[in-house]
Structure formats: C-alpha cells, structure tokens
N, C-alpha and C positions, 0 to 999 in steps of 0.2 A: 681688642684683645689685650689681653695684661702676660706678660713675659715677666716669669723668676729669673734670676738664675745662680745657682749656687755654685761658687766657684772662690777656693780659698787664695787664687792669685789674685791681687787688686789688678795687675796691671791686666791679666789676661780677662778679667771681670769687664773691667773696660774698656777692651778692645771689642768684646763680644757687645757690649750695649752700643758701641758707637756704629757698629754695624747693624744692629736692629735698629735702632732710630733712622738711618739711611731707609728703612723700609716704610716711613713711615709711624712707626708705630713708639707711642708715648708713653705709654703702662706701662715701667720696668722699673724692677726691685732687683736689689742684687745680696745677696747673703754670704759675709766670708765665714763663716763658722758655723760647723757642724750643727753644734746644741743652737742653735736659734734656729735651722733652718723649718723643723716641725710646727714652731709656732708662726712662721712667718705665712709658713703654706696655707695653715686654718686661717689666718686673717687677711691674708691677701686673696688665698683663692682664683691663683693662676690659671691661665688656659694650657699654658705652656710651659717647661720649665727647661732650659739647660742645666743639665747636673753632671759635673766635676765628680768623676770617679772614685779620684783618691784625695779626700781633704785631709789637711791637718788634724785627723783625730782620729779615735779608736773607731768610729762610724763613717761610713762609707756615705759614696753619692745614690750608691744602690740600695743600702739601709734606710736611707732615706726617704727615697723612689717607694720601697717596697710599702713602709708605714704610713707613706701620705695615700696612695693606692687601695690600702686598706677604708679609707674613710670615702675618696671618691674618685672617679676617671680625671683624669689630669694625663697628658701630653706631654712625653717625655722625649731628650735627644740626650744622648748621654754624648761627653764630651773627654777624652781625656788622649795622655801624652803616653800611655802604656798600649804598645799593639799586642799585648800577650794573650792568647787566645782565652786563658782562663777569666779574665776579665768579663768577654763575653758572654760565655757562658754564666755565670751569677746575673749579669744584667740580664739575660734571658728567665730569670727569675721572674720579670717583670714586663711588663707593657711600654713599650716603647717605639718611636717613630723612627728611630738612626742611631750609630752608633758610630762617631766619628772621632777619629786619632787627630790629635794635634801636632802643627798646628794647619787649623780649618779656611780655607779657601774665603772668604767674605761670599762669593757667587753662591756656593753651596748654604751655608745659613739664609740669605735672600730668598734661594727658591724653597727652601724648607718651610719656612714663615712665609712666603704667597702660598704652599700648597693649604698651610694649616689656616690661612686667614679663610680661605677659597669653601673650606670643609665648616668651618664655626661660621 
C-alpha cells in the first residue's frame, strides 16, 4: 500500500508518518505544499492519502481531493485542526473514508489503515 500525505506542518507530517510506519507500512511520501501536491498524486499514485484541510495556500486539501478524484479512485481521510461544520460539508464534495479533527489518537489512524489494507 503506498500512503501520501499532504500536510503543510513538517512536524505534524511526521508525526502522522511515524505512525503509519508503526503499521507496518513503507510507501509514504509526504507533500508540504499545495502546488506540488497534483503532481505528486499522478506520479506516485497513492492508495491512500491524508489531506490537511487547510494548507498554506489559496488551495485547499479538498481542492485537491476534488482534482486528483477527477483522474482516479484514491482513498481519502481528511485530517485537520478546524471542527467547524462548514468544513465538512465542502469535504463532502468528495469521497472519502473519515474525517478527523486534530489532534488524532495514533489507535484511530492504525485501525484506519488495517481497515484499508484489509479492503486493497
């Protein structure tokens, strides 16, 4: 399984990878900026991605959701530090597995990624 995940905190980027390696799992890329993130998706071609709500940019983690979705099914958990409903609802724009407020439990991303390993 190959794991993105786009997230414009280095530290919170790496806390999230040092928990999926705990799972096992080796394929992870990580993207702190917006404008890379579109080409990252076409050339890595993630199973799974966490996406950061709100990056440092005029583009969202859901703008980004929305366009890589356009091209192909890709597994999405959106991840961010705003509980405001509105958020939700734009992510609901899109296809996605969870939608979690930080920050995230370590146990909850484990059984996330066994459900998703369980399903690919």
């Amino acid at each position: 399984m190959k794991i993105l995940i786009i997230e414009d905190d280095a530290i919170q980027a790496l806390s999230l990878e040092m928990i999926i390696k705990k799972t096992g799992i080796k394929k992870i890329k990580k993207v702190h900026h917006a404008s890379e993130a579109l080409d990252v998706i076409a050339q890595y071609k993630p199973d799974l991605m966490f996406v950061d709500i709100n990056l440092s940019s005029s583009i969202s983690g859901i703008d980004i959701v929305k366009k890589a979705q356009e091209e192909s099914e890709i597994s999405v958990v959106y991840i961010t530090g705003n509980s405001d409903s509105t958020y939700r609802k734009k992510a609901e724009q899109t296809q996605f597995i969870d939608f979690l407020i930080k920050p995230v439990h370590p146990k909850v991303l484990e059984n996330l990624i066994a459900k998703e390993m369980s399903l690919n």
